[in-house]
Backbone as JSON, one array per atom type, in Angstrom:
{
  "sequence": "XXXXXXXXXXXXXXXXXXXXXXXXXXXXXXXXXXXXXXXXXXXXXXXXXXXXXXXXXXXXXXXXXXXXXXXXXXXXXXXXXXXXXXXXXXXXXXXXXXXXXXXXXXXXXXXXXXXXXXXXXXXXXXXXXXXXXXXXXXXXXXXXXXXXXXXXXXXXXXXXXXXXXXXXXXXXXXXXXXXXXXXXXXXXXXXXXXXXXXXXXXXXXXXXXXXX",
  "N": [[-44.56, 63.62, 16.79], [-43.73, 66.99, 16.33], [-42.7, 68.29, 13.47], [-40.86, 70.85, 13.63], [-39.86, 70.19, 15.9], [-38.24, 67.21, 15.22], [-36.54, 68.23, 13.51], [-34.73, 70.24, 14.38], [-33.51, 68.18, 16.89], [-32.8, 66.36, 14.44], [-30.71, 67.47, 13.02], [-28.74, 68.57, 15.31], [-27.86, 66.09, 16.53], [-26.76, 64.96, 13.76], [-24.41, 66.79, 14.5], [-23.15, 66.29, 16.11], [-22.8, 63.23, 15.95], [-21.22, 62.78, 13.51], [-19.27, 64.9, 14.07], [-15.68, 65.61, 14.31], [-13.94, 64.31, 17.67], [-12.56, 67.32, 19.75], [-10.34, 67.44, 21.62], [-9.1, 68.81, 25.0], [-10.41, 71.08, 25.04], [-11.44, 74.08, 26.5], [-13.8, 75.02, 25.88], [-15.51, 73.57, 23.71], [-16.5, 70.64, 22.7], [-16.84, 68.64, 19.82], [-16.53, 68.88, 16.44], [-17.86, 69.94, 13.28], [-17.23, 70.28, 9.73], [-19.04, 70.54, 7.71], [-21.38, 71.79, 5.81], [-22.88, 70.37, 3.47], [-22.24, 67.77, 4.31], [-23.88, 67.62, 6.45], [-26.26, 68.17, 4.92], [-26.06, 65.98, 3.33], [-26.4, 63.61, 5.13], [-28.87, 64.34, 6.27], [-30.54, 64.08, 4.78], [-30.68, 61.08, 4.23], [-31.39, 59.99, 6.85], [-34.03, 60.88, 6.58], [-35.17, 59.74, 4.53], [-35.33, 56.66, 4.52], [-35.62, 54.89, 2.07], [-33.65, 55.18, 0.83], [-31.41, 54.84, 2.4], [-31.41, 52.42, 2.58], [-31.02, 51.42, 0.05], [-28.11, 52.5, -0.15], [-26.65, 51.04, 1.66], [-27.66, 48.28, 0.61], [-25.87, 48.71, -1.72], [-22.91, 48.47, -0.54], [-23.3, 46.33, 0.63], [-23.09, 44.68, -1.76], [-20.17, 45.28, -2.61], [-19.07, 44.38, 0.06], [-18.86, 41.17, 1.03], [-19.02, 40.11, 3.71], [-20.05, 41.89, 4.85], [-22.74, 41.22, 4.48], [-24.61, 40.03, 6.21], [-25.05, 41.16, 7.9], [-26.01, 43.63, 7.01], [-28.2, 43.07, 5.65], [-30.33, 41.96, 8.05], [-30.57, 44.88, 8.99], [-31.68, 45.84, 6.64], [-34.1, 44.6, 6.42], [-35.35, 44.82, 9.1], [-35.64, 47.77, 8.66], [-38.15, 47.68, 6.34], [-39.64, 46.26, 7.34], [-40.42, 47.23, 9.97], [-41.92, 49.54, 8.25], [-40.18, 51.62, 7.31], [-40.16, 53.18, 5.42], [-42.38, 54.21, 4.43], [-43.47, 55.53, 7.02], [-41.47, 56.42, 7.99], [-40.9, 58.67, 6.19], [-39.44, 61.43, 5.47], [-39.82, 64.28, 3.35], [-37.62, 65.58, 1.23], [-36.26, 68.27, -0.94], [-34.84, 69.01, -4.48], [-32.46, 70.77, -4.98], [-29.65, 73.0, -6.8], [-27.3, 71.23, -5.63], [-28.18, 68.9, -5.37], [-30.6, 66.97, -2.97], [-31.53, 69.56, -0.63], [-32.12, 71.28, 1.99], [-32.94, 74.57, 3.88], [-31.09, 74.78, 6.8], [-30.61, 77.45, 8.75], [-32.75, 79.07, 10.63], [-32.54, 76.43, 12.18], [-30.08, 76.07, 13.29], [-29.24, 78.62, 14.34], [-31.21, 78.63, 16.26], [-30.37, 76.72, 18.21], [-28.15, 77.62, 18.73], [-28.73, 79.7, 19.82], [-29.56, 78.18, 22.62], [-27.11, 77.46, 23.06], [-25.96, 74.83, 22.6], [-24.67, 74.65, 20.72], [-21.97, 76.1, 18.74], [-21.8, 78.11, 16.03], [-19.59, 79.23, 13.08], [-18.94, 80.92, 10.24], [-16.94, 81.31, 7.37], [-14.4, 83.16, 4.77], [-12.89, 81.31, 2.72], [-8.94, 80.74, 2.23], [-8.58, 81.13, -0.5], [-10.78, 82.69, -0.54], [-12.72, 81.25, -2.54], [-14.68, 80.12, -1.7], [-17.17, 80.05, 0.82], [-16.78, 78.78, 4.48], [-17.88, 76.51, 6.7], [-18.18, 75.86, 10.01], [-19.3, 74.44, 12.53], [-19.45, 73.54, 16.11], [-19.81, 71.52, 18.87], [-20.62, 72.32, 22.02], [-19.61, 72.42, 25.51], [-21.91, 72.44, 26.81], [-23.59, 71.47, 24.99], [-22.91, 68.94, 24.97], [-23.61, 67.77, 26.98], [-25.95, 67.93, 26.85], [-26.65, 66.35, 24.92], [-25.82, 63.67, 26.7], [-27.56, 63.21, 28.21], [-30.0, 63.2, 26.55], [-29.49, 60.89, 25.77], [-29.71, 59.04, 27.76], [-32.57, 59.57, 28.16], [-35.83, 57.75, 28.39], [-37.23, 57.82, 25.45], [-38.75, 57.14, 22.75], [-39.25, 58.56, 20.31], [-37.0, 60.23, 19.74], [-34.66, 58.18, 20.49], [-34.71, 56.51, 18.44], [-33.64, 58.56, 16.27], [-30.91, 58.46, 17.6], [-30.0, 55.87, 17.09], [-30.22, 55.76, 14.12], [-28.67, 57.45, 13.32], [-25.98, 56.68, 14.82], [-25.89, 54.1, 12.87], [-25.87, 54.92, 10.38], [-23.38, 56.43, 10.51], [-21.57, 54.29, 11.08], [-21.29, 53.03, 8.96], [-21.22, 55.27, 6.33], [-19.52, 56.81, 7.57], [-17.13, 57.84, 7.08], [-17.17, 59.68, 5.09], [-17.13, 62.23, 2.67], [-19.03, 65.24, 2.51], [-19.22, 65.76, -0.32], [-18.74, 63.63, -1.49], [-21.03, 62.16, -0.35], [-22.9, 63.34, -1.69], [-22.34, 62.44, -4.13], [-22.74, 59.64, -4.27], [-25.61, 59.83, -4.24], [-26.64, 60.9, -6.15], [-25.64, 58.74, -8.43], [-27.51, 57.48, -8.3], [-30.34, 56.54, -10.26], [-32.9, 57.67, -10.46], [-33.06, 60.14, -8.18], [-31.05, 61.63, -9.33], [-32.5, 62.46, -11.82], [-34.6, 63.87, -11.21], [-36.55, 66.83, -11.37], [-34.84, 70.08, -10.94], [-36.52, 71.92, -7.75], [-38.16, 70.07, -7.0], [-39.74, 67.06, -5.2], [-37.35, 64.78, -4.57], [-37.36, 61.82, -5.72], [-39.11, 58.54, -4.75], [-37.08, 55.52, -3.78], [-38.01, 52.96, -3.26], [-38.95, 50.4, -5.03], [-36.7, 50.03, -6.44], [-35.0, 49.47, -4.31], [-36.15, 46.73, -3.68], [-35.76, 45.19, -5.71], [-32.97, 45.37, -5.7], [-32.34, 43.95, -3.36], [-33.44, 41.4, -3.8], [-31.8, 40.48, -5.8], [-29.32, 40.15, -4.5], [-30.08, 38.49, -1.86], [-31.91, 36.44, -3.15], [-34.71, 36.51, -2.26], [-37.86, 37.56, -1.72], [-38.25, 40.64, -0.42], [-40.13, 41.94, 2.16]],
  "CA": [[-43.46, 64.55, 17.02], [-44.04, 67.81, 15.08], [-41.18, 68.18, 12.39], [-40.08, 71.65, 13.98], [-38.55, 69.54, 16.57], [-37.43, 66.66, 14.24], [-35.49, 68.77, 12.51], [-34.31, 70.45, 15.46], [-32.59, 67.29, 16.99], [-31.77, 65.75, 13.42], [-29.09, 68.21, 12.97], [-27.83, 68.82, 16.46], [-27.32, 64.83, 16.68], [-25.83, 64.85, 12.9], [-23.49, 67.37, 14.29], [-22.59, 65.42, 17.24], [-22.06, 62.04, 15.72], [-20.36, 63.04, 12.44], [-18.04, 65.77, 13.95], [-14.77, 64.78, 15.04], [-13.85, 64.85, 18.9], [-11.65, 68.32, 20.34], [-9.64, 67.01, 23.08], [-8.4, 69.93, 26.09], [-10.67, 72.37, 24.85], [-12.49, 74.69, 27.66], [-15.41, 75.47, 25.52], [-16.09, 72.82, 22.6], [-16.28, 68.97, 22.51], [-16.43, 68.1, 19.01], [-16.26, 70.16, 15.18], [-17.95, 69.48, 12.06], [-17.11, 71.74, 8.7], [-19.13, 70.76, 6.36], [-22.89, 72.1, 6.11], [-23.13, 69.75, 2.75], [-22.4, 66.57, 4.8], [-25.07, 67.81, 6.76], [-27.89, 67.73, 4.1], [-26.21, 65.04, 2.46], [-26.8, 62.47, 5.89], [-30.38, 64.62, 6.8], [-31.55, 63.19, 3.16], [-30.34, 59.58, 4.62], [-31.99, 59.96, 7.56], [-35.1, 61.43, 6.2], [-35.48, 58.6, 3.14], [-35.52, 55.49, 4.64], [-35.43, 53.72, 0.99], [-32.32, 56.01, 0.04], [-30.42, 54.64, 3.4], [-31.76, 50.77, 2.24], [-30.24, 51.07, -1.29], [-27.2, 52.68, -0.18], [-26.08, 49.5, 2.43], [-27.08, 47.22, -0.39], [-24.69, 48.5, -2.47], [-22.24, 48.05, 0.57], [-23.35, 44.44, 0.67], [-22.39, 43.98, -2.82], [-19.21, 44.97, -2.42], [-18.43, 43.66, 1.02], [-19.83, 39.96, 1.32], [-18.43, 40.17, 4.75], [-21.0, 42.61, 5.55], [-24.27, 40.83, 3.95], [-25.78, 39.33, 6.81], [-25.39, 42.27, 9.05], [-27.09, 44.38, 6.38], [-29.76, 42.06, 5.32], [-31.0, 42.17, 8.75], [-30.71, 46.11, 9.12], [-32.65, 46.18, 5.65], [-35.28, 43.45, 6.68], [-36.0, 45.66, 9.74], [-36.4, 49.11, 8.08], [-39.08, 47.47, 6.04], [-40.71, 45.61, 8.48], [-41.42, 48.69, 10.32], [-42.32, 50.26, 7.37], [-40.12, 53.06, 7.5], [-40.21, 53.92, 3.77], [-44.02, 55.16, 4.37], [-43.82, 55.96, 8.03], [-40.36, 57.58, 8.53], [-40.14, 59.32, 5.19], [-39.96, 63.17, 5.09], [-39.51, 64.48, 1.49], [-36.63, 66.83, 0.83], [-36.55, 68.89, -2.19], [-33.57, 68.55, -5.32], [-31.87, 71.98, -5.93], [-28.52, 72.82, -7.4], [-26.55, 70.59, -5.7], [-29.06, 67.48, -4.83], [-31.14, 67.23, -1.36], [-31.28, 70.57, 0.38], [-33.64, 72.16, 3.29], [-32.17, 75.57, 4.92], [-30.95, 74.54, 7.97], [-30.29, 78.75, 8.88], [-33.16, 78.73, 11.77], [-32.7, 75.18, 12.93], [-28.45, 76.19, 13.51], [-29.89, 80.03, 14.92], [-31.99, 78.07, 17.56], [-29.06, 75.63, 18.8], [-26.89, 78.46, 19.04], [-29.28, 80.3, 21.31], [-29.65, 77.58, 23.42], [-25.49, 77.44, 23.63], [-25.74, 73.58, 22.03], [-23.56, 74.36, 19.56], [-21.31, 77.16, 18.05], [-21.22, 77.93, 14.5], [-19.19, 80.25, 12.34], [-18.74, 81.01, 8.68], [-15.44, 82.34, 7.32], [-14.22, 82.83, 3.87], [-11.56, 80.36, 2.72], [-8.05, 81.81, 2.18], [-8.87, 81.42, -1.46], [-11.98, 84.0, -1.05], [-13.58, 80.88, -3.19], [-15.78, 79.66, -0.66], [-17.02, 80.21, 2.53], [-16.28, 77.64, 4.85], [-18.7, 76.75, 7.73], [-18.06, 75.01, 11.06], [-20.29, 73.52, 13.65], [-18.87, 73.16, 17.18], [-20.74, 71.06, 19.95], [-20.1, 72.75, 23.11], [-20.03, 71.73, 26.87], [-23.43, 72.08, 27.48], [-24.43, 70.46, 23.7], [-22.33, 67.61, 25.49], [-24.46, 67.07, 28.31], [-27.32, 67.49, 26.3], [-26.89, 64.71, 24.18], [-25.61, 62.51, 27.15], [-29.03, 63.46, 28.97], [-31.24, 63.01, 25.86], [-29.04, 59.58, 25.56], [-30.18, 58.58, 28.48], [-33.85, 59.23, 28.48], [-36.96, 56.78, 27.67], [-37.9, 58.54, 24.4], [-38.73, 56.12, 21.81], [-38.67, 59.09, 19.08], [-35.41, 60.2, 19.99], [-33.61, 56.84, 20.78], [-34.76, 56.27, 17.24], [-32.37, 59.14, 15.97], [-30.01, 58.5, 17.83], [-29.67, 54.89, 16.75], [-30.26, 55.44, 13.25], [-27.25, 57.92, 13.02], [-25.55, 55.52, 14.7], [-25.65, 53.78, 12.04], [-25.05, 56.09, 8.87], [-21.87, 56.53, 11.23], [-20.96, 53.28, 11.22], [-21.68, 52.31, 7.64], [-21.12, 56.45, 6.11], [-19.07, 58.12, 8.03], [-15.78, 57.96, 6.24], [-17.45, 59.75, 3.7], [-17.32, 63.74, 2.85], [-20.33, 65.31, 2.06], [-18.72, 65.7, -1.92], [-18.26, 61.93, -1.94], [-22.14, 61.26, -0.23], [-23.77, 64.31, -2.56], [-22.32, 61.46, -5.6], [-23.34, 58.22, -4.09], [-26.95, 59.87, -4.42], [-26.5, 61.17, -7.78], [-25.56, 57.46, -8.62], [-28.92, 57.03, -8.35], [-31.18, 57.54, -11.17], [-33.9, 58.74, -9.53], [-32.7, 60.93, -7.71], [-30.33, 62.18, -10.59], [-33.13, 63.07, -12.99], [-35.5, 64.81, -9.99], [-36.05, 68.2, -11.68], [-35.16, 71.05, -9.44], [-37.38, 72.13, -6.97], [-39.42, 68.69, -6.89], [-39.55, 66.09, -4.23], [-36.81, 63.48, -4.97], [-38.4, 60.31, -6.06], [-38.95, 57.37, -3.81], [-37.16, 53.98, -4.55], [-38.78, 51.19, -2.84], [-38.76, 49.38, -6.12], [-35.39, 49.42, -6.65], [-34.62, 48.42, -3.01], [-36.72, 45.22, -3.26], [-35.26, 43.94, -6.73], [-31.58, 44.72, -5.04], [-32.1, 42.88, -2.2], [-33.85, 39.93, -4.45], [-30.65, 39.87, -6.35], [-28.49, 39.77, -3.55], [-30.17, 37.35, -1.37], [-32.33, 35.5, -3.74], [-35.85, 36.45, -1.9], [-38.51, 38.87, -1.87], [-38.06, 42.01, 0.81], [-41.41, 42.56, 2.44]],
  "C": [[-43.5, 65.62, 15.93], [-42.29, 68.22, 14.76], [-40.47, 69.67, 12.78], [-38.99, 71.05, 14.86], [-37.99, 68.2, 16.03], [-36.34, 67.42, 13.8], [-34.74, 69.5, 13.4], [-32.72, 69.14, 16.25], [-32.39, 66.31, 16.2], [-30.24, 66.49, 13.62], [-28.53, 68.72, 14.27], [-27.55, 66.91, 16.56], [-26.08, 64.64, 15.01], [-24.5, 65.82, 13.07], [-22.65, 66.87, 15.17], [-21.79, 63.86, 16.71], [-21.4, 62.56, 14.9], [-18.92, 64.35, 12.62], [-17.03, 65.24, 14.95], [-14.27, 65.34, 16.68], [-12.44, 66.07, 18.93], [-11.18, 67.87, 21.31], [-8.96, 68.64, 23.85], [-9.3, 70.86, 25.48], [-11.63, 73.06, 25.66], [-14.09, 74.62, 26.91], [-16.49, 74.35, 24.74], [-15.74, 71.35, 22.83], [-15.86, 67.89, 20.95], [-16.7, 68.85, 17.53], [-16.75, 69.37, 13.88], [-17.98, 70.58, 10.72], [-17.68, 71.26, 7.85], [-20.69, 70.92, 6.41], [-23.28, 71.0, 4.6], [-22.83, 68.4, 3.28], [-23.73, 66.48, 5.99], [-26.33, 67.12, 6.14], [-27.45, 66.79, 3.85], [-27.11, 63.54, 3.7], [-28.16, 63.34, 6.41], [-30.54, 63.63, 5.94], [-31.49, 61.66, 3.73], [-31.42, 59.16, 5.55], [-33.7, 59.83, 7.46], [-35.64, 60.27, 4.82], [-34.6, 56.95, 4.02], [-34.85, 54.62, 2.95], [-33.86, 54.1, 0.59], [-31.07, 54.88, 1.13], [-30.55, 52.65, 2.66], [-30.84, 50.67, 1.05], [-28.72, 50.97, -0.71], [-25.95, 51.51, 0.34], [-26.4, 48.4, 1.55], [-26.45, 46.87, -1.1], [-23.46, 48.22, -1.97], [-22.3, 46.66, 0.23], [-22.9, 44.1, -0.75], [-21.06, 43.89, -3.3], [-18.15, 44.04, -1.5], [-19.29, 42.54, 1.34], [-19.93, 39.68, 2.63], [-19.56, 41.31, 5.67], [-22.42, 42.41, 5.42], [-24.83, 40.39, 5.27], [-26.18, 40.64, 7.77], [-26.73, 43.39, 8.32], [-28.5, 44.08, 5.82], [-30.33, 42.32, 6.84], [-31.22, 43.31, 8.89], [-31.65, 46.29, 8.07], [-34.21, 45.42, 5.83], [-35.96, 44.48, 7.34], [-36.26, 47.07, 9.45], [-37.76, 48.7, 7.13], [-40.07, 46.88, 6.46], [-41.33, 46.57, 9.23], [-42.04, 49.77, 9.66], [-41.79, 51.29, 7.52], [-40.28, 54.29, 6.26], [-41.54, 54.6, 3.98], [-43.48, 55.99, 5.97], [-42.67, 56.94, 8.55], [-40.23, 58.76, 7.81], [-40.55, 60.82, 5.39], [-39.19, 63.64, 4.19], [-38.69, 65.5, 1.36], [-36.65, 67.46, -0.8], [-34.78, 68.93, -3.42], [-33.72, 70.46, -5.52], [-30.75, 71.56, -6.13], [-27.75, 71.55, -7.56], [-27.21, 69.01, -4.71], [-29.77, 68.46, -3.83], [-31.03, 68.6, -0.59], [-32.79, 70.76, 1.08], [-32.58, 73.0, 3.74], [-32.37, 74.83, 6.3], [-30.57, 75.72, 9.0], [-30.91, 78.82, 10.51], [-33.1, 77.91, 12.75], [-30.65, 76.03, 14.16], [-28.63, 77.77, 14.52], [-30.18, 79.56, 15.95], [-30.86, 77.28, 18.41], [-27.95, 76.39, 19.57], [-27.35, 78.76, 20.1], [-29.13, 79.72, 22.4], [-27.93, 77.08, 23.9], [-25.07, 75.57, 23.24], [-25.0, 73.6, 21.38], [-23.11, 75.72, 19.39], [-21.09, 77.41, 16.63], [-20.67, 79.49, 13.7], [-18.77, 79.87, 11.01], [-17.89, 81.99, 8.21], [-15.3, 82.17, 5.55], [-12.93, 82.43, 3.82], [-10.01, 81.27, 1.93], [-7.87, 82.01, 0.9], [-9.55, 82.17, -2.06], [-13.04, 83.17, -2.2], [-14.5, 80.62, -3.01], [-15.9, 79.85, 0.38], [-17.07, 78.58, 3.31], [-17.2, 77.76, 6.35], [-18.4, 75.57, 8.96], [-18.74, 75.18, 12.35], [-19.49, 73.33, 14.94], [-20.4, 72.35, 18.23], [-20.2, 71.83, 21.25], [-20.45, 72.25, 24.18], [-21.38, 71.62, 27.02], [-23.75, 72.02, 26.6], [-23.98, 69.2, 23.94], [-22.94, 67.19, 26.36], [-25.67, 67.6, 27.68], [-27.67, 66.57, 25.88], [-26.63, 63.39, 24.9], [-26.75, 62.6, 27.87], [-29.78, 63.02, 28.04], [-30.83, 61.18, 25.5], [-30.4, 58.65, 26.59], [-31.54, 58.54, 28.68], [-34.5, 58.24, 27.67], [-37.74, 57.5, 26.43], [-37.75, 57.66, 23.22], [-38.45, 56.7, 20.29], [-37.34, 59.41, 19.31], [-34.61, 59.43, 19.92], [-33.44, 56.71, 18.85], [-33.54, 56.8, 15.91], [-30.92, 59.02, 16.15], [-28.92, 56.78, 17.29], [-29.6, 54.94, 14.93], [-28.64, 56.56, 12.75], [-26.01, 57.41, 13.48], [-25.31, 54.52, 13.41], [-25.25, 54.0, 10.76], [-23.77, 56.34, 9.73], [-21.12, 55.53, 10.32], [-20.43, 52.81, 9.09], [-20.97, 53.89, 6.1], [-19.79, 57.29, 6.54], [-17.64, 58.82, 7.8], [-16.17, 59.08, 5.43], [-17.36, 60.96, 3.65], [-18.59, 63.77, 2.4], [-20.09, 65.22, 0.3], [-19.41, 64.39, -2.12], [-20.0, 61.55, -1.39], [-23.2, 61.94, -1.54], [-23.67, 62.73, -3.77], [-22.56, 60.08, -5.72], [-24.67, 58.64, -4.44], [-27.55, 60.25, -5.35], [-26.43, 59.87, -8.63], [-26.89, 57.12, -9.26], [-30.0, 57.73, -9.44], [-32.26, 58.46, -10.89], [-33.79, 59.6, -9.09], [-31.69, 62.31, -8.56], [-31.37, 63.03, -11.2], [-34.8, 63.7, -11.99], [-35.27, 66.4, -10.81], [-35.92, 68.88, -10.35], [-36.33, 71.35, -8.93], [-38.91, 71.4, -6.39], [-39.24, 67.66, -6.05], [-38.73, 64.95, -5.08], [-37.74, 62.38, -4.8], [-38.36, 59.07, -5.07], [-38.62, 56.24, -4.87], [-37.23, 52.78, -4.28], [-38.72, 50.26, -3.8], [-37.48, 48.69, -6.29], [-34.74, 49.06, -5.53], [-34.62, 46.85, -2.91], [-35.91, 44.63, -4.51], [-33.87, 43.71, -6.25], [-31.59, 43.81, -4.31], [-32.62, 41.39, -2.81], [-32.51, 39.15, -4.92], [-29.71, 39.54, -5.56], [-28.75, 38.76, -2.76], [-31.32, 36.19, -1.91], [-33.69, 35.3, -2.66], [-36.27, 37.84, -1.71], [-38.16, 39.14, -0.26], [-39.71, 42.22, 1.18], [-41.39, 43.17, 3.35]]
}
């Protein structure tokens, strides 16, 4: 699957699951404002080991959630997604970014989505929002439905950063990934660091066996 269209239906699905539903509205289905919760769940998506840590630290808070996540972590390494899924994002300012300018340009064209950028009534920031529209709604229940094993893939794995994430603002995910040393001490403009290492000793400590 060449990564123009990866990246393509990453962020029209991250705008779909993560934005909240519009009820009665002729044009739009569902609204997401934040282009930094964006990158922050691409980076998730896109780093396999990043998404592994993050649910282990989950499991160490909630014991109530260990078995579910032990198996979700078993199977990202079993399929090897840390080598085979990973596509490398780059650390500026504010962590993880890739312009998403063309990808959001193209979506529009195609009437998948709506997006506008306003400045906030403070004039401090601009403020950007994402709409899904009717026919980005029957896109995604059409691409639901087909036999596409890369696709399904997306669609299940944001599924899950939902499930597990989706409380979260992009502020609050930017500093779960800062948390992280690695990722912390990434100079700018350098591929954040992979941490397979520190995946496998979490999960040792937590369930008292090696992760293969």
């Amino acid at each position: 699957m060449e990564k123009v269209y990866k990246d393509r239906i990453r962020i029209f699905l991250i705008i779909y699951f993560f934005g909240e539903p519009i009820n009665n509205n002729p044009k739009f289905t569902r609204l997401l404002k934040s282009e930094v919760k964006i990158q922050k769940i691409h980076f998730l998506i896109r780093n396999p080991d990043y998404l592994a840590y993050e649910l282990l630290k989950i499991s160490e808070k909630k014991p109530n959630e260990r078995d579910n996540i032990k198996l979700i972590v078993d199977n990202i390494f079993k399929n090897k997604e840390p080598k085979l899924k990973k596509d490398e994002m780059e650390k500026y300012f504010f962590g993880a970014y890739e312009s998403i300018d063309e990808i959001i340009s193209f979506l529009t064209s195609l009437d998948l989505i709506k997006f506008e950028s306003k400045r906030s009534s403070s004039m401090k920031k601009i403020e950007k929002e994402y709409y899904i529209t009717k026919k980005g709604e029957s896109f995604f229940q059409n691409k639901k439905n087909e036999k596409n094993t890369h696709a399904n893939w997306y669609f299940e794995r944001c599924d899950l950063i939902k499930r597990y994430f989706g409380i979260y603002s992009g502020s609050e995910l930017k500093d779960l990934q800062y948390s992280i040393e690695e990722y912390k001490e990434t100079k700018y403009n350098d591929f954040i660091r992979e941490i397979t290492s520190n995946v496998k000793l979490k999960y040792k400590k937590l369930y008292k066996k090696e992760l293969i």
